[in-house]
C-alpha positions, 0 to 999 in steps of 0.5 A: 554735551561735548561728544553729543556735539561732536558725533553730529560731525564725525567727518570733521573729527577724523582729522589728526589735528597737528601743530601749525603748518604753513602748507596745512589746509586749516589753522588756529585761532588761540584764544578764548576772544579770538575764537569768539570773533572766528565764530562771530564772523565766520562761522562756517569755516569753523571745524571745532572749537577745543576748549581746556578743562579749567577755562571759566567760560565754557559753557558761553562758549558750548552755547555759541558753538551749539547754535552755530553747529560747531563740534565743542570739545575739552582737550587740554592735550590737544590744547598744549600741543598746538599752542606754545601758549600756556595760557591758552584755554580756547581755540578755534580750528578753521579751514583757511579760506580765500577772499577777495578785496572790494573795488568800492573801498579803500585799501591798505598795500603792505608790501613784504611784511616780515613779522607775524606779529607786525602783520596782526597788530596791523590788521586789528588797527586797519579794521578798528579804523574802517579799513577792510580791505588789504592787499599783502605783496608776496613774500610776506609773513604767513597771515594764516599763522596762530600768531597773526590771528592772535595778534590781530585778536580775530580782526582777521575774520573781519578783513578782505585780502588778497595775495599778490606776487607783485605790486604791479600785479596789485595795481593793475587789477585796482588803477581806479585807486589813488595811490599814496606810497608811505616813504621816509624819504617821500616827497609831501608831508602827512599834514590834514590839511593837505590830504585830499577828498578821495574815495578810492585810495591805496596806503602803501607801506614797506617792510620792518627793514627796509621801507620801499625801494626808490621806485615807489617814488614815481608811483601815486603821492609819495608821503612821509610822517613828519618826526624828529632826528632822534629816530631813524624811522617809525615802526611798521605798525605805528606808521600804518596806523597813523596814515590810516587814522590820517586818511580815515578822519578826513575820508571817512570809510562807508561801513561794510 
């Protein structure tokens, strides 16, 4: 069944499938359940689907692809060499695509994120908490990477984005957005009672080692988590997904 899949695609096969690279066109979702989301959710950007000869789960995964018109093939070379993963027993290959964020929804603003891994786990929490929308200021980790994808466990296939050189640039395109910068030096406390009703809002987060700088102070609300003396600051991931779960409890966000 594999090669009567894959002839109905030969134009998509005669693509030399290498490790990840940042300039490539396409990327990897590594994994049996990140390729399932991929499928799931954007199944027209799938090229093929590779799939490691000892993977238990095959045959649900060469229906999925067959009712989706995917090529499905076992190639366990292939496999190793694409992932540093020796668990890796699935994966997904998929053009990289360009969305745009929504003008209707609130959105999270990462500003320099530096860690791949960060960046996933980020995204997964955003859109388990109704946050679909994020804007990601240039230079930042590569939200195409394996490692993103896999950390974000193909929530990435559910998220609006967009790249931005500059916060600026970001803020022009959405000045209806409320802007609520998350600083360790901000000047309101996160408390429930004092986030206001709001539908449009941006949460703004710095990088993993430096924050923001003292500018964002002066844009929007600047907030911090309140915490002990203990630790100098949260970590990226931990502080997004308390001002998201924050901000969502009290403005619930409308579904997709």
């Amino acid at each position: 069944m594999a090669g009567k899949l894959n002839e109905k695609f030969p134009e998509k096969n005669k693509q030399q499938l290498k490790p990840y690279r940042k300039e490539a066109d396409y990327s990897y979702a590594l994994g049996a359940f990140p390729t399932y989301e991929l499928i799931h959710s954007k199944p027209e950007i799938v090229q093929k689907v590779l799939v490691h000869t000892d993977f238990t789960d095959s045959e649900k995964l060469r229906l999925l692809c067959a009712q989706n018109h995917i090529p499905f093939e076992f190639n366990d070379k292939l496999l190793a060499r694409i992932s540093s993963k020796e668990n890796c027993y699935a994966a997904g290959v998929f053009n990289k695509y360009q969305p745009k964020l929504r003008e209707d929804r609130p959105h999270i603003v990462l500003v320099n994120p530096e860690n791949m891994g960060n960046l996933g786990t980020i995204i997964r929490t955003a859109v388990g908490f109704g946050i679909y929308d994020a804007a990601i200021i240039l230079p930042a980790a590569d939200i195409f990477a394996p490692k993103t994808v896999r950390a974000s466990m193909g929530a990435l296939f559910k998220l609006s984005f967009q790249l931005y050189h500059s916060f600026e640039e970001y803020r022009q395109q959405f000045c209806r957005h409320e802007f609520f910068t998350f600083m360790t030096n901000g000047g309101q406390a996160l408390r429930f009672k004092e986030i206001p009703p709001v539908k449009l809002y941006s949460l703004v987060f710095g990088n993993e080692a430096s924050g923001l700088d003292d500018s964002f102070l002066n844009i929007g609300t600047s907030v911090y988590i309140p915490q002990t003396a203990d630790v100098d600051s949260l970590n990226l991931p931990i502080a997004v997904g308390i001002g998201i779960y924050a901000f969502t409890s009290i403005n619930p966000p409308q579904s997709m």
